[in-house]
C-alpha positions in Angstrom: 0.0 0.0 0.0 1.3 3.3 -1.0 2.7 5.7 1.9 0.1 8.1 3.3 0.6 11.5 4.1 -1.5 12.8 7.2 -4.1 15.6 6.2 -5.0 18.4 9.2 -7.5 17.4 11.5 -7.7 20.3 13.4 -6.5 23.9 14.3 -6.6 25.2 17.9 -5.2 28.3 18.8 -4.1 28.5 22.7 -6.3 30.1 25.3 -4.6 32.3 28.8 -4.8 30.5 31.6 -3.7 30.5 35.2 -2.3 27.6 36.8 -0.3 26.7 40.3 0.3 29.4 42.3 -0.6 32.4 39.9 1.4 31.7 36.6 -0.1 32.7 33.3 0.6 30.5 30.6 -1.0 29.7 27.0 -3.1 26.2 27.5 -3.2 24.2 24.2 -5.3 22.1 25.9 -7.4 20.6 27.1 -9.9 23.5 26.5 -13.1 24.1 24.8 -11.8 23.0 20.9 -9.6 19.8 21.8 -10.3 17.3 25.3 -8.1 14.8 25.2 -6.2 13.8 21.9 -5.2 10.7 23.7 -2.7 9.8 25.2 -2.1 13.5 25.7 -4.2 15.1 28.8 -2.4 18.7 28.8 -0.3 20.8 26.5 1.1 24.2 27.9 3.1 26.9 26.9 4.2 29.1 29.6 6.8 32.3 29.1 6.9 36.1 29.8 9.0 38.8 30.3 7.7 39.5 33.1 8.2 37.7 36.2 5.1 38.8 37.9 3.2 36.4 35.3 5.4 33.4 36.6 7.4 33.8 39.6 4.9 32.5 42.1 5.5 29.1 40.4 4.3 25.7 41.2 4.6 25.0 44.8 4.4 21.1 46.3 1.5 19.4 45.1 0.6 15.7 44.4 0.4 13.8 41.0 -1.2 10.2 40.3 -1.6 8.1 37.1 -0.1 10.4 34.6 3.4 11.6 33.4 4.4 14.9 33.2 7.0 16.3 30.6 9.0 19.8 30.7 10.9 21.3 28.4 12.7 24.4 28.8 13.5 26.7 26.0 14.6 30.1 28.1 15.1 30.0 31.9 15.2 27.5 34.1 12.9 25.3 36.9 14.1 24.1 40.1 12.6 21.3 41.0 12.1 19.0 44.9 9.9 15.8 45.3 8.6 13.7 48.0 10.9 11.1 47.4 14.0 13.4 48.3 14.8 14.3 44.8 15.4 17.8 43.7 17.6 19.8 40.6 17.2 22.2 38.2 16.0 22.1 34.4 18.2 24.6 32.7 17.4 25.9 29.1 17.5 23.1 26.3 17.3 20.4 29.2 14.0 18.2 29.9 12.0 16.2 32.5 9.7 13.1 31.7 8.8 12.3 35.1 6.4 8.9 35.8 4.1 10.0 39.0 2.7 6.7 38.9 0.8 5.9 42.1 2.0 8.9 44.0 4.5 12.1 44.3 4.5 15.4 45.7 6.7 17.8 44.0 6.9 21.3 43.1 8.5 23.3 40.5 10.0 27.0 40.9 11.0 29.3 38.1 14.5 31.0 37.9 14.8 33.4 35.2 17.9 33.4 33.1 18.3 37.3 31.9 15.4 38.0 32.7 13.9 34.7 30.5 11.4 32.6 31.0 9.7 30.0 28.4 9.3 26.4 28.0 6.3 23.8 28.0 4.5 21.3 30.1 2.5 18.2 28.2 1.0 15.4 30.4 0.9 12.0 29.1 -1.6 9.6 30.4 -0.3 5.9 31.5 -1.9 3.1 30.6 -3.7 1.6 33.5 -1.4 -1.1 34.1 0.9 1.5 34.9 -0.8 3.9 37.2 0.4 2.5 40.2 3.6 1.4 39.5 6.5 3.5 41.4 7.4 7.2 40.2 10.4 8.0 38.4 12.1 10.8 36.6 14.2 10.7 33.2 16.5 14.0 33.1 18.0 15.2 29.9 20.6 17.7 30.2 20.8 20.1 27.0 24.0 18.5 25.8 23.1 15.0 26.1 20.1 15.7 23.4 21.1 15.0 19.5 20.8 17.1 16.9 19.7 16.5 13.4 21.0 18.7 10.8 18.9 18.4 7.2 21.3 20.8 5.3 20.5 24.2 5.3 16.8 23.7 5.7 16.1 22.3 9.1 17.5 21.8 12.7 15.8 18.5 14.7 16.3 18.5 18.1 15.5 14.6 18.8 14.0 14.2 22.6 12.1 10.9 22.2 11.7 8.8 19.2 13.5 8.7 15.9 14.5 11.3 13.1 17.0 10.3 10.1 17.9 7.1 12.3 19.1 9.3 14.8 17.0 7.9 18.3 16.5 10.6 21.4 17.7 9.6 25.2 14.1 9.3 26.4 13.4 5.6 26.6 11.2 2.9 27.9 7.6 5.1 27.8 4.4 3.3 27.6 3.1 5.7 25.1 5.9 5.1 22.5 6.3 8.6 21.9 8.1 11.1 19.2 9.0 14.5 20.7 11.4 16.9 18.2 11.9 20.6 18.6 12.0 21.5 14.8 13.7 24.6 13.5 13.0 25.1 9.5 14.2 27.9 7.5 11.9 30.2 5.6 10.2 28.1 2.5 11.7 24.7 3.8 9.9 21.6 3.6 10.1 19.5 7.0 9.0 15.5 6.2 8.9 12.7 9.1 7.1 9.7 9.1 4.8 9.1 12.1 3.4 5.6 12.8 0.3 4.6 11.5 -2.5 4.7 14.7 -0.5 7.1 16.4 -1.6 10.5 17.7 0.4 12.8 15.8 0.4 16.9 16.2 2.5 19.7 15.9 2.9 23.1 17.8 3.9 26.0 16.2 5.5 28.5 18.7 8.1 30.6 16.4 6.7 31.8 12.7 4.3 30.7 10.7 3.9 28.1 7.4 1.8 25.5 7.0 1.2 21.9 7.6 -0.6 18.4 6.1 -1.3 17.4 3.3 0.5 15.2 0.3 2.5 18.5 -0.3 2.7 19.6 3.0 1.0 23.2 2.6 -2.8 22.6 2.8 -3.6 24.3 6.3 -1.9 27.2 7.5 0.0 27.5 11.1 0.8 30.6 12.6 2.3 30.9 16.0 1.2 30.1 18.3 -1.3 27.4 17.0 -1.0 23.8 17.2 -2.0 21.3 14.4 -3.7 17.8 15.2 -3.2 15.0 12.5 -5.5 12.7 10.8 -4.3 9.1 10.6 -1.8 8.2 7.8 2.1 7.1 7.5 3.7 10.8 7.5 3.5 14.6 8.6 5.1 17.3 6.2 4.9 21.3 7.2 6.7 23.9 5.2 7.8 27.0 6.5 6.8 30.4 5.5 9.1 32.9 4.2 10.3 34.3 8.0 11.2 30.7 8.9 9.0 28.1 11.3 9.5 26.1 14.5 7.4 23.7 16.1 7.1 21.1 18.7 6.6 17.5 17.0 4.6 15.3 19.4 3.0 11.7 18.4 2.2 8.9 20.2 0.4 5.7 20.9 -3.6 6.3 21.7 -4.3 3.9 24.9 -8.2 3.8 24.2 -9.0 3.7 27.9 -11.8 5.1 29.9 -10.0 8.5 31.8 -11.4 10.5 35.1 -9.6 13.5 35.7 -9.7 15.4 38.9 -6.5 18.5 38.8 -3.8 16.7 39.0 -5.0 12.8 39.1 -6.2 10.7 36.0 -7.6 7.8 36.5 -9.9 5.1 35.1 -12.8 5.5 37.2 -14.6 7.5 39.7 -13.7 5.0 42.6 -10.1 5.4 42.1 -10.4 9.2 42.2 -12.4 9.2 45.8 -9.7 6.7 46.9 -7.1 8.7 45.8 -8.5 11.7 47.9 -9.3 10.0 50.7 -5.8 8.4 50.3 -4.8 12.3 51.0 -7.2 12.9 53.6 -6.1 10.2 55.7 -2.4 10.6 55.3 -1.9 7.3 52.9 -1.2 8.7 49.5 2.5 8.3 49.9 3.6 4.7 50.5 
């Protein structure tokens, strides 16, 4: 069967939100025009140059049943868990951390030059997996590969595979692709994308377009993301003041999800357990 290039599902533009302690960020979703483009619960883009808009951070709070994913472009995070972790994600590194059954943490912006930007996407684990024990991957800048295509584009490969070049994050349940793509004004970016698999793309620098058998049929400026139909490939082309975009696929679990803040489960039952798990002084084992 001949290769099939994905077509545009979808266009959603970013709505301001506030989240943790007062931060204002750009939520992707889930909102109003996309819910759940599975196994993605959350997308987030959060930067300003001004620190009253993030400063106040993320202070400790509790995650179950999900993963959560940062990615600093500008800036950095400092980060402390219940299990006696803590660090700091500096700009270009990243954090795929597995909540699992249970974690506290928190997560505290420190401006670099007065810069701040990066993003936050949770990934929802199958429910095998939701109570299996937490754990963090950490990806310093230098430890993530780069793809050069020429002239025309810059890959930075965090998670899956681009031109047989493979990224450090490993062993995920959801199988995922995540590349930071930098093309040059009027290039054409191609990747294939496995058939089945959720596949979108965020544009956060410039605009072009994206989908399509010549990769041009839907236009994308930033900040807008772009959800894929089903087929074997993605292509987007950049416009003529260059694009970059966040490339994000992976495989749909086609579960039953309840979501209550920071917990997703697969029922109700496991939600109220979960809360009184926190009532009663249990939810850490």
């Amino acid at each position: 069967m001949a290769e099939q290039p994905r077509d545009v599902a979808q266009i959603v533009r970013p709505t301001p939100t506030m989240e943790g302690a007062g931060v204002r960020l750009q939520r992707v979703f889930p909102g109003p025009a996309l819910d759940y483009p599975d196994p993605f619960l959350l997308l987030d883009h959060f930067g300003s140059t001004n620190p009253a808009d993030y400063m106040a951070g993320f202070p400790m709070h509790p995650h179950r049943g999900i993963e959560t994913v940062t990615y600093m472009l500008e800036g950095a995070v400092r980060h402390t868990d219940s299990m006696g972790n803590s660090g700091v994600i500096e700009r270009g590194a990243f954090q795929w951390m597995t909540a699992g059954r249970a974690i506290l943490h928190e997560e505290m912006p420190e401006p670099r030059d007065g810069l701040m930007e990066g993003f936050q996407l949770w990934v929802n684990l199958p429910a095998q997996l939701k109570m299996m024990d937490p754990r963090y991957q950490e990806i310093l800048a230098e430890m993530i590969p780069v793809v050069h295509r020429g002239s025309d584009a810059v890959v930075r490969v965090v998670a899956g595979t681009c031109d047989s070049i493979t990224g450090p994050i490993t062993d995920i349940a959801a199988q995922p692709t995540y590349l930071d793509v930098t093309l040059a004004p009027g290039s054409l970016f191609e990747q294939p994308i496995p058939r089945g698999h959720t596949a979108m793309a965020y544009a956060f620098r410039g605009a072009g377009a994206a989908g399509g058998a010549e990769g041009a049929s839907r236009e994308l400026a930033a900040p807008t993301l772009a959800l894929f139909g089903d087929g074997d490939s993605v292509a987007l082309r950049a416009g003529r003041d260059g694009l970059r975009f966040l490339l994000i696929s992976g495989l749909p679990l086609y579960e039953p999800i309840v979501r209550y803040g920071p917990f997703v489960m697969n029922t109700r039952q496991q939600i109220l357990d979960t809360l009184a798990e926190l009532r009663d002084g249990t939810f850490l084992r």
